[in-house]
C-alpha atoms as one frame of an Amber mdcrd trajectory, in Angstrom:
protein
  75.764   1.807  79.333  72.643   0.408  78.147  71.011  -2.507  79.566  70.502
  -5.156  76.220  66.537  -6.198  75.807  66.097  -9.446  76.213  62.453 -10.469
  74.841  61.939 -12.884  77.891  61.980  -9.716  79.916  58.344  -8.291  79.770
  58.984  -5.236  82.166  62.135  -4.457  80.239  60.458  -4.556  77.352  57.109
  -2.694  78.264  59.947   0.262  79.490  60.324   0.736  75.408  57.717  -0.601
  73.772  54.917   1.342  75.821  56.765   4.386  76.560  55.255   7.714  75.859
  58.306   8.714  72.715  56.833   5.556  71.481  54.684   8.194  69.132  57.760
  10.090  68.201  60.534   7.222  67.403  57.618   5.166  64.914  54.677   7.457
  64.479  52.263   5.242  65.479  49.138   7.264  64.069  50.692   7.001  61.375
  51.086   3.225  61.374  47.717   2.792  62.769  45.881   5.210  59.502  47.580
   2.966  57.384  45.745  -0.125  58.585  42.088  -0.801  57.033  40.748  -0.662
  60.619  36.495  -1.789  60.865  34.312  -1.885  63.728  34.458  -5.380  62.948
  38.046  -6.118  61.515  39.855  -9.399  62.871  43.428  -8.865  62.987  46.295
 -11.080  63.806  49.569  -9.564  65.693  52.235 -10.944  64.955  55.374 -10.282
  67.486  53.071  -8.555  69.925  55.274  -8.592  72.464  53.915  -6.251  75.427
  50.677  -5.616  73.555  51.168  -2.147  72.476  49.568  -2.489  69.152  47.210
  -5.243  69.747  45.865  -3.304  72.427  45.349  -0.400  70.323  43.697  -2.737
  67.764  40.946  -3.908  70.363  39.774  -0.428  70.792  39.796   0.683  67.280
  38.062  -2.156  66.204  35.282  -2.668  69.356  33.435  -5.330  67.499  36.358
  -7.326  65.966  38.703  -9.557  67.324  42.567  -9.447  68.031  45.069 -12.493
  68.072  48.114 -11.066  69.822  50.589 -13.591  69.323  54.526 -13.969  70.458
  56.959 -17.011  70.441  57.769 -15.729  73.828  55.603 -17.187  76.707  56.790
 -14.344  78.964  55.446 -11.865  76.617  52.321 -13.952  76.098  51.520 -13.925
  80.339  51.892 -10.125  80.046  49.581  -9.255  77.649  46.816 -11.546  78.899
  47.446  -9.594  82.494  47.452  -6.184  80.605  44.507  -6.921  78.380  42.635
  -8.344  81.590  43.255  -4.654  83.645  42.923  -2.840  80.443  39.503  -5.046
  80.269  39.593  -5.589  76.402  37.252  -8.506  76.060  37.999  -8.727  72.560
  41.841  -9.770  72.644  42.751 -13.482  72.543  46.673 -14.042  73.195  48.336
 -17.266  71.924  52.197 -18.686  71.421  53.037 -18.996  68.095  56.386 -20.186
  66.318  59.127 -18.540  64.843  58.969 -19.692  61.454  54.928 -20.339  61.706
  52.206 -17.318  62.791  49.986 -20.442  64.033  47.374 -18.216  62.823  44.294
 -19.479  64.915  41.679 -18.127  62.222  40.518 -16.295  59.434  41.655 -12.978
  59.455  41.523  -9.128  57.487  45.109  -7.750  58.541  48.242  -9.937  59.549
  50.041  -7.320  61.240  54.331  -7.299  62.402  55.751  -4.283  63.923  59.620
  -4.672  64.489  59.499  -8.225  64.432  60.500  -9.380  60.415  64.023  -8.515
  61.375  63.809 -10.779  63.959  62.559 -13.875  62.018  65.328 -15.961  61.360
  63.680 -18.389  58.800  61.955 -15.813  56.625  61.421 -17.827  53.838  59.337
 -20.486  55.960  57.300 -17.963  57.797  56.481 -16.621  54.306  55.912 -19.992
  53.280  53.353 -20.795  56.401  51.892 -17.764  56.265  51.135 -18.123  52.772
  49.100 -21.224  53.513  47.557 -19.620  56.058  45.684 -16.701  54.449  43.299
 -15.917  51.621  43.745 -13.614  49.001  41.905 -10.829  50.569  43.840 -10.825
  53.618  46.291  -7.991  54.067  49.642  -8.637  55.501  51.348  -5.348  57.214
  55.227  -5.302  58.002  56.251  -1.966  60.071  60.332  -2.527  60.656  63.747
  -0.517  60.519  65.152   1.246  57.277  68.156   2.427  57.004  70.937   1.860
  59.829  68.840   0.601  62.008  67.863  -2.618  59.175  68.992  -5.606  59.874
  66.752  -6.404  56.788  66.713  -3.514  54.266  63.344  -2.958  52.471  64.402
  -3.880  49.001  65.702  -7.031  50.772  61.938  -7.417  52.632  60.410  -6.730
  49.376  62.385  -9.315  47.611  61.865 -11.896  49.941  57.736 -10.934  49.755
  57.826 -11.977  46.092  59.626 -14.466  46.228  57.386 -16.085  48.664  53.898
 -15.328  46.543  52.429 -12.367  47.442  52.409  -9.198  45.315  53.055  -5.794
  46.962  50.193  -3.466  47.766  52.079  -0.393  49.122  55.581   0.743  50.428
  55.950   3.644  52.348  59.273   4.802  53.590  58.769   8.363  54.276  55.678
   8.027  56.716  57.679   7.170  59.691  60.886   8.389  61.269  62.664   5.513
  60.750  60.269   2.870  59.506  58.955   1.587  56.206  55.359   0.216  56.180
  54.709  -2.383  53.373  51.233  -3.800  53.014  51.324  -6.803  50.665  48.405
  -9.782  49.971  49.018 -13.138  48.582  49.733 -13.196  45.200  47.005 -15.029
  42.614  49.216 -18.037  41.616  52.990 -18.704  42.129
């Protein structure tokens, strides 16, 4: 039987999110190529969780800065202890809501890996983050297609629109079993 994942559970999570398939299951170089990644890029994750990405991110982009944020204050107390032994100088970690990224500051990428799914009030976290970017930030949802969807992309997509942004990109074929949409906020409403 398989133990359910509660997101309060940082070890139990780190036992998925960090594992070594993690590669096979999302093909994360994959994910990661699709970002605009700088030297200097400031990027805002979303749903970090144990850090996986946002750790990544700090490395990729030495001379940038990372907001890893989760709802989860567990979550939040093990990525500032990972980040600390990982010594990634460049990471800040922050709560956020779940209907509001809290972003703390201007940013290039807004990034959500397996979290959209999750949000239960999409259309206010569309809404917030709306407010919160400009139109040359690019927004980056990596979730489940297929079975696995508890939001199908068309649904995703729809939901984009309808919240103001216009879709860059949707790729459902790049990943085993996840679609990456890149989308930026639209001109006018």
């Amino acid at each position: 039987m398989v133990k359910p994942v509660s997101f309060a559970d940082p070890d139990r999570c780190s036992e998925i999110f960090d594992a070594d398939n993690r590669v096979e299951w999302q093909n994360t170089p994959h994910v990661l190529n699709s970002l605009p990644l700088k030297e200097d890029t400031r990027i805002a994750d979303i749903g970090a969780g144990t850090g996986y990405f946002a750790s990544q991110f700090a490395r990729l982009s030495p001379r940038g800065h990372v907001y890893a944020l989760d709802t989860e204050p567990n979550m939040v107390n093990h990525m500032e202890q990972r980040f600390t032994a990982e010594q990634l100088t460049n990471i800040e970690t922050r709560l956020c809501q779940p209907a509001d990224p809290c972003l703390p500051a201007p940013v290039d990428i807004v990034f959500l890996a397996n979290v959209y799914r999750f949000i239960q009030d999409r259309m206010s976290f569309l809404a917030c983050l709306r407010r919160q970017i400009d139109h040359k930030t690019n927004v980056v949802f990596v979730d489940f297609r297929g079975d696995n969807a508890r939001v199908t992309p068309v649904q995703a997509l729809d939901e984009v629109r309808q919240a103001g942004f216009r879709i860059e990109t949707m790729d459902t074929s790049g990943c085993p079993d996840h679609y990456i949409m890149t989308f930026k906020k639209a001109v006018s409403l």
